[in-house]
LODO-859582 format. One line per field, with one value per residue: x, y, z of N, C-alpha, C, O, CB in turn; residue number from 1. Coordinates in pm, 1 decimal. Atoms other than C-alpha are relative to their C-alpha. Glycine has a CB too. Layout:
N
n_X <- (X,...) .
n_Y <- (Y,...) .
n_Z <- (Z,...) .
ca_X <- (X,...) .
ca_Y <- (Y,...) .
ca_Z <- (Z,...) .
c_X <- (X,...) .
c_Y <- (Y,...) .
c_Z <- (Z,...) .
o_X <- (X,...) .
o_Y <- (Y,...) .
o_Z <- (Z,...) .
cb_X <- (X,...) .
cb_Y <- (Y,...) .
cb_Z <- (Z,...) .
resi <- (NUM,...) .
//
This chain:
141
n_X <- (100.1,-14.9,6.4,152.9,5.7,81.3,122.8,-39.1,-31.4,19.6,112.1,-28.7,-47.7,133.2,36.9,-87.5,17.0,94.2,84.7,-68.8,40.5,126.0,-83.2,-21.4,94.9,98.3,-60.4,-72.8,81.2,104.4,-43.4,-53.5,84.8,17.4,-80.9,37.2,103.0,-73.6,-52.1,82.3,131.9,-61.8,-38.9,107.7,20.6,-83.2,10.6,74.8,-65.0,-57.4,69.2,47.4,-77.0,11.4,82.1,10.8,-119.9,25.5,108.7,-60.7,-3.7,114.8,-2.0,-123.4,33.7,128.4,-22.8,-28.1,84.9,100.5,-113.4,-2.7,104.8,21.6,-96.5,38.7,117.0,-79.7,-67.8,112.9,9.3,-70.2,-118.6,-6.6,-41.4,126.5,94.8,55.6,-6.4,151.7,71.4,-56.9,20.3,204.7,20.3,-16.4,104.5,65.4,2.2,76.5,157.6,52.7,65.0,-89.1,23.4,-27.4,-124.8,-9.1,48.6,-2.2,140.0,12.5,105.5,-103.2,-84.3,6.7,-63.4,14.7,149.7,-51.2,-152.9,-35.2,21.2,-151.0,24.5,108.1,72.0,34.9,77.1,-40.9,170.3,-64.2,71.7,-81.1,97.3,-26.4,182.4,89.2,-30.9,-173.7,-13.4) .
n_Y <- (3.0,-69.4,29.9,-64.4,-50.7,1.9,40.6,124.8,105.8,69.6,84.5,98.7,102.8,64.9,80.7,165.3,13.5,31.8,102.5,90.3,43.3,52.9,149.1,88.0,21.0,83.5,149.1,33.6,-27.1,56.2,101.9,75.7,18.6,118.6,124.0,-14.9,40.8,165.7,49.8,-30.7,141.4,187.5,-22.6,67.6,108.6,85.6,7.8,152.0,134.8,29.6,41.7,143.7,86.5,-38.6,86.7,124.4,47.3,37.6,155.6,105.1,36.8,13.6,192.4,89.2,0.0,95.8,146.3,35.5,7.7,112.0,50.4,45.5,98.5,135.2,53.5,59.2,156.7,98.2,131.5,93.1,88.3,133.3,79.8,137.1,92.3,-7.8,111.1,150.0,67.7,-48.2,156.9,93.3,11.3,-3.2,127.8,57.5,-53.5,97.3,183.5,-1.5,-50.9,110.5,-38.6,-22.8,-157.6,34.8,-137.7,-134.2,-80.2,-101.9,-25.0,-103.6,-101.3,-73.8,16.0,-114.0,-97.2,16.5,-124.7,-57.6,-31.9,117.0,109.3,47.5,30.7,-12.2,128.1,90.0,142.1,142.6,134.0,137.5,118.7,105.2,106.4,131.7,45.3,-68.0,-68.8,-43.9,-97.3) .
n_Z <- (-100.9,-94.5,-89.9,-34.4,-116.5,-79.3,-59.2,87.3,-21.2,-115.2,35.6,78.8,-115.7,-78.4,114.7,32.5,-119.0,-27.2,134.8,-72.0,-87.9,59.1,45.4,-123.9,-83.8,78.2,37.8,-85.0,-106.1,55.1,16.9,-123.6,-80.1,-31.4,-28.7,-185.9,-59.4,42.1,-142.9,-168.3,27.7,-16.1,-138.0,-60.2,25.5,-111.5,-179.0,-44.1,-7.3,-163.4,-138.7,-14.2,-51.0,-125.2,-45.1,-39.0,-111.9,-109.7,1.3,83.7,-116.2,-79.9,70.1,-50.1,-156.9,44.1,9.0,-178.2,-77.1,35.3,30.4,-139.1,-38.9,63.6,-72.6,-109.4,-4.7,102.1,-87.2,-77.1,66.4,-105.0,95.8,101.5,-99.9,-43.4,60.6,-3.8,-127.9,-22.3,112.4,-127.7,-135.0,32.8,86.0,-121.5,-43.1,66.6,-40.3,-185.8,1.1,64.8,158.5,111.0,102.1,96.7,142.6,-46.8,172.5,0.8,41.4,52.1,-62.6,-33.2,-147.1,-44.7,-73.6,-171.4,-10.5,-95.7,52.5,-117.8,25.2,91.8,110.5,120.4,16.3,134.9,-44.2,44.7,39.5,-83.1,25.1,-122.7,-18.1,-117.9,-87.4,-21.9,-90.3,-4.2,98.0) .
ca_X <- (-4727.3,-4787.0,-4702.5,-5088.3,-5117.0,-5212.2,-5577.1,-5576.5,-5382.6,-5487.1,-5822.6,-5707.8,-5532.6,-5846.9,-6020.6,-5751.5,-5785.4,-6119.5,-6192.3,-5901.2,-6053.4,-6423.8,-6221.5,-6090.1,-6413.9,-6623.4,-6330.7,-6190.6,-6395.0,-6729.6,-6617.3,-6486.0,-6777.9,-6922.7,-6641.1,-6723.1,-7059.9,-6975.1,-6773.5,-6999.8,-7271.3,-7014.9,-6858.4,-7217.0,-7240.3,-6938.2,-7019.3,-7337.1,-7129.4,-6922.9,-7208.1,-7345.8,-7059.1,-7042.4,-7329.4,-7243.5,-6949.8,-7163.6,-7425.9,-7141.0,-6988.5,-7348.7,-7399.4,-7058.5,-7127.6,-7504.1,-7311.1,-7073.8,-7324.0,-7538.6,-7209.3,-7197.8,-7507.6,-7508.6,-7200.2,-7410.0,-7691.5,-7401.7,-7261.3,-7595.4,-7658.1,-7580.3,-7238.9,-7183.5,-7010.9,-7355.5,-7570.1,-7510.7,-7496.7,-7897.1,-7970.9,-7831.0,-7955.3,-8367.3,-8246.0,-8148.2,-8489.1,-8690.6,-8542.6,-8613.0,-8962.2,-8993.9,-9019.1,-8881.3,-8788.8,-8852.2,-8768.7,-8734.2,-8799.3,-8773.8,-9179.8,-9189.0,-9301.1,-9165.2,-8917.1,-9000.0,-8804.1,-8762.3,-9047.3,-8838.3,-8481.9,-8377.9,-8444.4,-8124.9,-8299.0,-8552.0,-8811.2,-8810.0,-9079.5,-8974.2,-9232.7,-9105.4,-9221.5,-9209.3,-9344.1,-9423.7,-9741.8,-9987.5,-9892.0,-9485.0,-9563.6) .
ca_Y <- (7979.8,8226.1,8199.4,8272.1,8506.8,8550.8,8515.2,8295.0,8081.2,8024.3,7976.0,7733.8,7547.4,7529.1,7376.1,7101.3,7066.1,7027.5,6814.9,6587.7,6583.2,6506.6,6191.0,6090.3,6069.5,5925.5,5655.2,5610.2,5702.5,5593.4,5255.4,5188.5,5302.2,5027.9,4764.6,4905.9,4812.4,4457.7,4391.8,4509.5,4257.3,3961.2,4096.9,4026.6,3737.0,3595.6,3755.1,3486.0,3238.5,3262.4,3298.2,3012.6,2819.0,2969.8,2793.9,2467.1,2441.6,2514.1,2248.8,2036.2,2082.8,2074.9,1700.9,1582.4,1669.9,1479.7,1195.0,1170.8,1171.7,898.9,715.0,688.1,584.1,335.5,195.8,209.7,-4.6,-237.2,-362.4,-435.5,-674.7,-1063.9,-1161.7,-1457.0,-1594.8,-1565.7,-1727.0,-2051.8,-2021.3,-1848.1,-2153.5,-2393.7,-2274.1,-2254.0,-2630.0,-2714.6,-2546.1,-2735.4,-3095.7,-3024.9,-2963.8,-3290.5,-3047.9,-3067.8,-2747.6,-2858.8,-2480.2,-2139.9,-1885.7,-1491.9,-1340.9,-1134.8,-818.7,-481.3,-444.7,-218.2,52.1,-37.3,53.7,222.1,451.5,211.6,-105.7,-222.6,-430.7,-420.2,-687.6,-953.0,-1195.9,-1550.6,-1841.9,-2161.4,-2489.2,-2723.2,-3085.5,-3247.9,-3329.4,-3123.4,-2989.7,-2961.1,-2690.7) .
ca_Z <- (-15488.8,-15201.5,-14882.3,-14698.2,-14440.3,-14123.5,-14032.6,-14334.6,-14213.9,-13873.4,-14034.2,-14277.7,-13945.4,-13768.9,-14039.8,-14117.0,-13723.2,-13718.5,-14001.9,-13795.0,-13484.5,-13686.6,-13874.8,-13550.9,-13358.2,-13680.6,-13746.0,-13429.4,-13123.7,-13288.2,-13359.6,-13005.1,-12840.3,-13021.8,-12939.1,-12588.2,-12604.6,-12738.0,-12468.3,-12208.6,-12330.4,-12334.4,-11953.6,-11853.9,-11995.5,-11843.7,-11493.3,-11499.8,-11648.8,-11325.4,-11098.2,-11244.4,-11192.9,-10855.0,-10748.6,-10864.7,-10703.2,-10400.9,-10448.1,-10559.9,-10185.3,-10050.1,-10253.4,-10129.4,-9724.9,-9841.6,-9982.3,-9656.3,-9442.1,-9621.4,-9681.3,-9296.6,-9217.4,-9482.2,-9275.6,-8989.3,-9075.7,-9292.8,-9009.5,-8849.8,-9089.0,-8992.7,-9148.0,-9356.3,-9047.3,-8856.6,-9070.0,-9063.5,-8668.1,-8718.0,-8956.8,-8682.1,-8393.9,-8574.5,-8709.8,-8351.1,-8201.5,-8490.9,-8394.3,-8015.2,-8107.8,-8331.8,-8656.2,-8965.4,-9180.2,-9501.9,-9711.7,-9570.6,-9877.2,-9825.0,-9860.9,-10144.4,-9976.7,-9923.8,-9673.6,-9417.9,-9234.5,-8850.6,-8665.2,-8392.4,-8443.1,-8173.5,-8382.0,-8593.2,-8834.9,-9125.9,-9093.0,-9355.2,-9403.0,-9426.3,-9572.7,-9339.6,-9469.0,-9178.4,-9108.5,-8782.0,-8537.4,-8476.2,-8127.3,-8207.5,-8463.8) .
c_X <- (37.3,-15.0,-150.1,31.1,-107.5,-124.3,-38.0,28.4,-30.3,-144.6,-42.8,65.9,-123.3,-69.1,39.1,-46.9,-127.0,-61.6,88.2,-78.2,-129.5,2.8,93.4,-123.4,-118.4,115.4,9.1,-59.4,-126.9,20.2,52.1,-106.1,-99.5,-5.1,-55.3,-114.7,3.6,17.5,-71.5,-103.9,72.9,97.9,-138.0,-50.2,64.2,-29.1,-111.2,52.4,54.8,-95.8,-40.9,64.1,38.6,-98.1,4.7,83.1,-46.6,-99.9,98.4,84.2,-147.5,-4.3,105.7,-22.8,-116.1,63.9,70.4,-52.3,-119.8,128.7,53.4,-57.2,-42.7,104.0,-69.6,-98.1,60.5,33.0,-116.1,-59.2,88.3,122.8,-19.9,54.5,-158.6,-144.1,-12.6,-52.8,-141.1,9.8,12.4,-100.8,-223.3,24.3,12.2,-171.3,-81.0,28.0,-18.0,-141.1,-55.5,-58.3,100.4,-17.9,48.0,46.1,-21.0,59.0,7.4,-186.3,87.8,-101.4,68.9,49.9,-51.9,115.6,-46.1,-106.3,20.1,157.9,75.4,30.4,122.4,-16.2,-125.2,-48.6,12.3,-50.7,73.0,-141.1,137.2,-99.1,44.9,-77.1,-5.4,-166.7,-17.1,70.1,129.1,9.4,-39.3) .
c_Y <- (98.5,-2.9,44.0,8.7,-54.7,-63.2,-128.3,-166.9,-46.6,-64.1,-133.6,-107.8,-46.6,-97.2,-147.5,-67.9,-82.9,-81.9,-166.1,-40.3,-34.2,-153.1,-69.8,-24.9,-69.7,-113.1,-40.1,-61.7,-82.2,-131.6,-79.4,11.5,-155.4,-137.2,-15.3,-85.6,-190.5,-46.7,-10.3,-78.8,-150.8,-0.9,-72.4,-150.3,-96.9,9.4,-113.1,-62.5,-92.4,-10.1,-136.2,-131.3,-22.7,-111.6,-96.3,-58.0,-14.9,-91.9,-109.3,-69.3,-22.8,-160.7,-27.8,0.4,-100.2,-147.1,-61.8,-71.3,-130.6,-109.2,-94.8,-45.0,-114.9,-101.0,-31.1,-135.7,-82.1,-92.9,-56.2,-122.0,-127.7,-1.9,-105.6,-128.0,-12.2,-69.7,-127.9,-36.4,39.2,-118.3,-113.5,-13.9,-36.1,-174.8,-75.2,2.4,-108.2,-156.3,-28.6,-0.4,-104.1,70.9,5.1,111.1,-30.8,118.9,96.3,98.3,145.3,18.5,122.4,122.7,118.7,8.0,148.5,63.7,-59.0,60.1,65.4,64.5,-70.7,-189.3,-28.6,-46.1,34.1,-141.5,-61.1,-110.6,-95.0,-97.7,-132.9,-93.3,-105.9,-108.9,-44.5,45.5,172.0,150.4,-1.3,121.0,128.0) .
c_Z <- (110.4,94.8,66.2,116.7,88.5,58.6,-80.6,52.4,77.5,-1.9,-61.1,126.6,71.0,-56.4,-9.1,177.8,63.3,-36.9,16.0,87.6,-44.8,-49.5,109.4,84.3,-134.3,-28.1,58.2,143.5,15.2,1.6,115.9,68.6,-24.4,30.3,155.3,40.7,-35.3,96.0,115.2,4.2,45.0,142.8,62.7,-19.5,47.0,154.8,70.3,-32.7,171.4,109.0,26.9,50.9,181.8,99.1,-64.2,67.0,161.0,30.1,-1.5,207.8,109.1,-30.8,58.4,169.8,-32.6,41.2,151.1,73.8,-11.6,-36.7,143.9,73.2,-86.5,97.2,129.9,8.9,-91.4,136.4,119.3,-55.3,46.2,-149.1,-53.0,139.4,121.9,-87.8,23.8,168.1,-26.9,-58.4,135.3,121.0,-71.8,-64.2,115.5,130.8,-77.6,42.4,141.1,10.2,-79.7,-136.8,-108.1,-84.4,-83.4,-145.0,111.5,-106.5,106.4,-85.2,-112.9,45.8,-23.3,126.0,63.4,92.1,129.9,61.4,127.0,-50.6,70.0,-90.6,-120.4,-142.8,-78.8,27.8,-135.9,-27.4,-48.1,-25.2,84.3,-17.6,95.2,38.9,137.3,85.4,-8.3,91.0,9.0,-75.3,57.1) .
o_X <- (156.8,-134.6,-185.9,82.1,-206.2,-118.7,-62.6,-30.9,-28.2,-188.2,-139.6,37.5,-153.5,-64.3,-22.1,-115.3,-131.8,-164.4,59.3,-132.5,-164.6,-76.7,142.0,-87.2,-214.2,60.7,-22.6,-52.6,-147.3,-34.0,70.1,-132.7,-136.6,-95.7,-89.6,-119.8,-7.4,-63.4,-64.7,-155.4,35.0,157.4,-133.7,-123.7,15.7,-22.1,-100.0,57.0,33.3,-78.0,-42.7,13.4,64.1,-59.6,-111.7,75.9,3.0,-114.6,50.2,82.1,-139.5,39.1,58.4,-26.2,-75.5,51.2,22.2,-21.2,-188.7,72.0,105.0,-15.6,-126.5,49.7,-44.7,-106.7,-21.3,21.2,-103.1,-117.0,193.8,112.4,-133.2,25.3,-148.8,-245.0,-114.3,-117.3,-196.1,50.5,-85.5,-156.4,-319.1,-71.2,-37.9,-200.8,-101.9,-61.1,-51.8,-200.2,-178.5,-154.7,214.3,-125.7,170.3,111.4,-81.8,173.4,-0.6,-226.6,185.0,-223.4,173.0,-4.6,-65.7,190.7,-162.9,-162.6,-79.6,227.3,187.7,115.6,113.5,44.8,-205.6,24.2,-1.1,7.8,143.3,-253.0,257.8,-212.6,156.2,-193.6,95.4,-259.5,50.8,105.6,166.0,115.4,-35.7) .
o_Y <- (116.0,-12.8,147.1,-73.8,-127.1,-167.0,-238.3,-274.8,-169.0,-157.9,-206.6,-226.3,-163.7,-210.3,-253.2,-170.2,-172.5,-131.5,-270.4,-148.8,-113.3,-240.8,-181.2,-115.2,-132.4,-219.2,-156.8,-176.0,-159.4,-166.4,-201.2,-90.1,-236.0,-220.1,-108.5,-162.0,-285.1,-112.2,-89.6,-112.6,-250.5,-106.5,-179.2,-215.0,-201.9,-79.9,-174.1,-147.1,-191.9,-83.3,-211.6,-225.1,-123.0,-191.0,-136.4,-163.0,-93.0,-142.1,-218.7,-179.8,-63.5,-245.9,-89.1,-113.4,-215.5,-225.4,-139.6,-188.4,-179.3,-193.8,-205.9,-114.5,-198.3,-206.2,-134.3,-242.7,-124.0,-212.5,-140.0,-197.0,-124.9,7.5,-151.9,-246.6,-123.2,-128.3,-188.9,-134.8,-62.8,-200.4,-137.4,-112.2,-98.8,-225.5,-187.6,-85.4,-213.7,-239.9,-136.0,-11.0,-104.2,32.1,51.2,154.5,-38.5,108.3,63.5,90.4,125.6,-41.2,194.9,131.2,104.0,-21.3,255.8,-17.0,-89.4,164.9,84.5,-1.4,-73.5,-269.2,43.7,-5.6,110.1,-240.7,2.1,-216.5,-78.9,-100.2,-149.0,-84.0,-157.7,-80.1,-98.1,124.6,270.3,261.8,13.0,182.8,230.0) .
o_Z <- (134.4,122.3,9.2,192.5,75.1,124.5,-31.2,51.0,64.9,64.8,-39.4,109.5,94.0,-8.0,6.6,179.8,147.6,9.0,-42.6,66.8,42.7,-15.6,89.7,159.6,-89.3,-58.3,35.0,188.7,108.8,106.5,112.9,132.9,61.0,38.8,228.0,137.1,42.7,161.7,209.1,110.8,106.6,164.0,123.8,55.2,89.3,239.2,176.6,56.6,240.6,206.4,124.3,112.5,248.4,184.9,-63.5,130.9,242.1,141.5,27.8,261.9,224.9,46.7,154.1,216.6,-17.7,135.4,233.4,95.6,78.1,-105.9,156.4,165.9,-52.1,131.0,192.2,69.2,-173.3,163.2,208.6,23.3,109.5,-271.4,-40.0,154.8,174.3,-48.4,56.8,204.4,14.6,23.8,206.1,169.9,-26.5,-123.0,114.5,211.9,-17.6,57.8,190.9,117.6,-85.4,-202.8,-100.6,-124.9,-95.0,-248.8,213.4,-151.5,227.7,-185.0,-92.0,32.2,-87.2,232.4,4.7,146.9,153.9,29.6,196.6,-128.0,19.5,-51.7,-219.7,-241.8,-24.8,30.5,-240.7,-4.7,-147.9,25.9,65.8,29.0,104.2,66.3,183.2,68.5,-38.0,52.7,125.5,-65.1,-11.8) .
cb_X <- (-17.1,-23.2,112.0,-145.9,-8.4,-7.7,-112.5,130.1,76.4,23.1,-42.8,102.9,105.0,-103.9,52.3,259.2,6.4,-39.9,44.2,110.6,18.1,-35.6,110.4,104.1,-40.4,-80.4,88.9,71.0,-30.7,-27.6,73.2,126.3,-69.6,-11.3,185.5,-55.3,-134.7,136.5,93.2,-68.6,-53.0,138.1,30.1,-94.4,-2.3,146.3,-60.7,-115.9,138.1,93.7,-120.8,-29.8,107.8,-57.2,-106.9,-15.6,128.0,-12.7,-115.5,150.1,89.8,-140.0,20.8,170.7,-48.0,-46.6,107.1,-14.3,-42.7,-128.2,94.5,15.3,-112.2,45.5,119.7,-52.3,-184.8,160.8,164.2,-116.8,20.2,-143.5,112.4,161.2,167.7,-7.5,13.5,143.1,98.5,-90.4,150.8,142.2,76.0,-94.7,105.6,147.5,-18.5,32.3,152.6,32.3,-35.2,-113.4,-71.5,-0.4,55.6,-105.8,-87.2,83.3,-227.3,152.4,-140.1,-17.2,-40.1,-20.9,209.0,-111.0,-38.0,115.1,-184.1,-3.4,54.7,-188.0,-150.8,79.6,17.8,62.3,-143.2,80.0,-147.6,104.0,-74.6,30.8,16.2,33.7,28.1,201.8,-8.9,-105.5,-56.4,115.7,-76.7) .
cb_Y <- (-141.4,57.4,35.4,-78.3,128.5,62.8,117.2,45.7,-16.9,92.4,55.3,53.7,69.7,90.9,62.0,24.5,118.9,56.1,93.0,38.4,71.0,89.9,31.0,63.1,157.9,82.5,-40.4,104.7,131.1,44.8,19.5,48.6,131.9,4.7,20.4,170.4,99.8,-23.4,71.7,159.7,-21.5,-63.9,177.1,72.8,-5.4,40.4,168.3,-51.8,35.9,116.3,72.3,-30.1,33.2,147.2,32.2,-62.4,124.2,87.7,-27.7,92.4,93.6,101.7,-50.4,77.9,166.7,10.6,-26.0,84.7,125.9,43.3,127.2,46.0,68.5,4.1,88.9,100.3,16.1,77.5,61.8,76.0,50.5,-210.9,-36.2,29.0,75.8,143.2,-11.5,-118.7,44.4,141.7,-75.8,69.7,197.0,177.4,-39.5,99.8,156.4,24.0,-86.3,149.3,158.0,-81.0,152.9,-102.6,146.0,-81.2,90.0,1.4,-55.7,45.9,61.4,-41.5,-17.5,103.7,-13.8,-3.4,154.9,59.2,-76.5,-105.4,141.9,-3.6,-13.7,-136.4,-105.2,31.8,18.4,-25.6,-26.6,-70.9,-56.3,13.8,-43.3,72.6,-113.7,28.2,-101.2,-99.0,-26.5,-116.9,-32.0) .
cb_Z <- (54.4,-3.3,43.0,-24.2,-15.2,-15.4,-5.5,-60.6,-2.6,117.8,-53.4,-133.2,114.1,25.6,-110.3,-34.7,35.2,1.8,-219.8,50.8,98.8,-120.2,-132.2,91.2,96.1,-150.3,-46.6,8.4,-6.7,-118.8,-83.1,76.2,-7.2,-8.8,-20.4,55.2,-62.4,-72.6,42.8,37.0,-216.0,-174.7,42.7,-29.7,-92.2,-10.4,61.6,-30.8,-96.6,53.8,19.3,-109.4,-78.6,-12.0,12.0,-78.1,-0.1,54.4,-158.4,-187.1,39.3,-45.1,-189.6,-51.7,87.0,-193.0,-138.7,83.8,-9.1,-148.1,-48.2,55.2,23.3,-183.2,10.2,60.5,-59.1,-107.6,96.1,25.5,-114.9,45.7,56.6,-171.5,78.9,14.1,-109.9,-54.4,141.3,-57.7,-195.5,66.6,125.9,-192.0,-129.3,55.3,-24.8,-136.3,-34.6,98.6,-69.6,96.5,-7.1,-77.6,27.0,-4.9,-228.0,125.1,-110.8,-65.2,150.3,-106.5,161.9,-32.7,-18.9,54.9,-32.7,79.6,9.0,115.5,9.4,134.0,-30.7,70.1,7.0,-176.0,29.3,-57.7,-52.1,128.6,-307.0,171.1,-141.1,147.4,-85.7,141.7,241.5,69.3,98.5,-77.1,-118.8) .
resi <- (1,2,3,4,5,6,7,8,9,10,11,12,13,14,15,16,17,18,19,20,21,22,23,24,25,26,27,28,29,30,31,32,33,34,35,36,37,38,39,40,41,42,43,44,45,46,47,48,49,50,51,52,53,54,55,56,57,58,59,60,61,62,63,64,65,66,67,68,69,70,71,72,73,74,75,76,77,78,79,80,81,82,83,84,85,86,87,88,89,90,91,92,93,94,95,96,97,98,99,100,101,102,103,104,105,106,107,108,109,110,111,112,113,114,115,116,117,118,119,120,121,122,123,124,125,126,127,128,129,130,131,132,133,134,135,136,137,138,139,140,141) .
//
């Protein structure tokens, strides 16, 4: 075999060269651009993931200040409510009122109604009808 000259050869180099850098950009290049684009679909896809999450985390502190806040005013109108130790003295004192008055209070029932909301921001309690079954004269009642 003979060594190949010159122009030859540098032609024959180009060639190999070229037919490299052609099989690097159709195997190589090609193939990443479309890993690239892959990726760049499922980047976007995560960047809303995260937003989304983004915003629930801030609803999530928006709902928790909410709850707080309704957490505290449930506390307020809790302890406006009569205690257990208060009851019997209300029962008492309307059983003490009734036998001064010559009446007997034969039931006292809760109205099925709806309860209403105070009818002042001032007013503590919620009305709640009562049915009072009570016996005595005429003019004691």
């Amino acid at each position: 075999m003979q060594p190949i000259e010159g122009k030859k050869r540098v032609a024959l180099m180009a060639a190999v060269a070229t037919l490299l850098v052609l099989a690097d950009i159709f195997f190589v290049i090609i193939p990443l651009f479309g890993k690239v684009a892959d990726l760049r679909g499922k980047v976007i896809s995560r960047q809303e993931a995260i937003r989304s999450l983004r915003e629930q985390i801030e609803r999530i502190g928006k709902t928790k200040k909410t709850r707080d806040g309704l957490k505290q005013e449930q506390m307020f109108y809790y302890r406006r409510f009569p205690t257990e130790e208060e009851i019997p003295l209300l029962l008492n004192n309307l059983s003490v009122v009734a036998a001064s008055s010559n009446v007997d209070i034969i039931a006292l029932r809760p109205v099925k109604a709806d309860i209403a909301a105070p009818t002042t921001k001032t007013a503590p309690y919620r009305e709640v009808p009562l049915e009072i079954v009570a016996k005595g004269g005429y003019h004691h009642i």
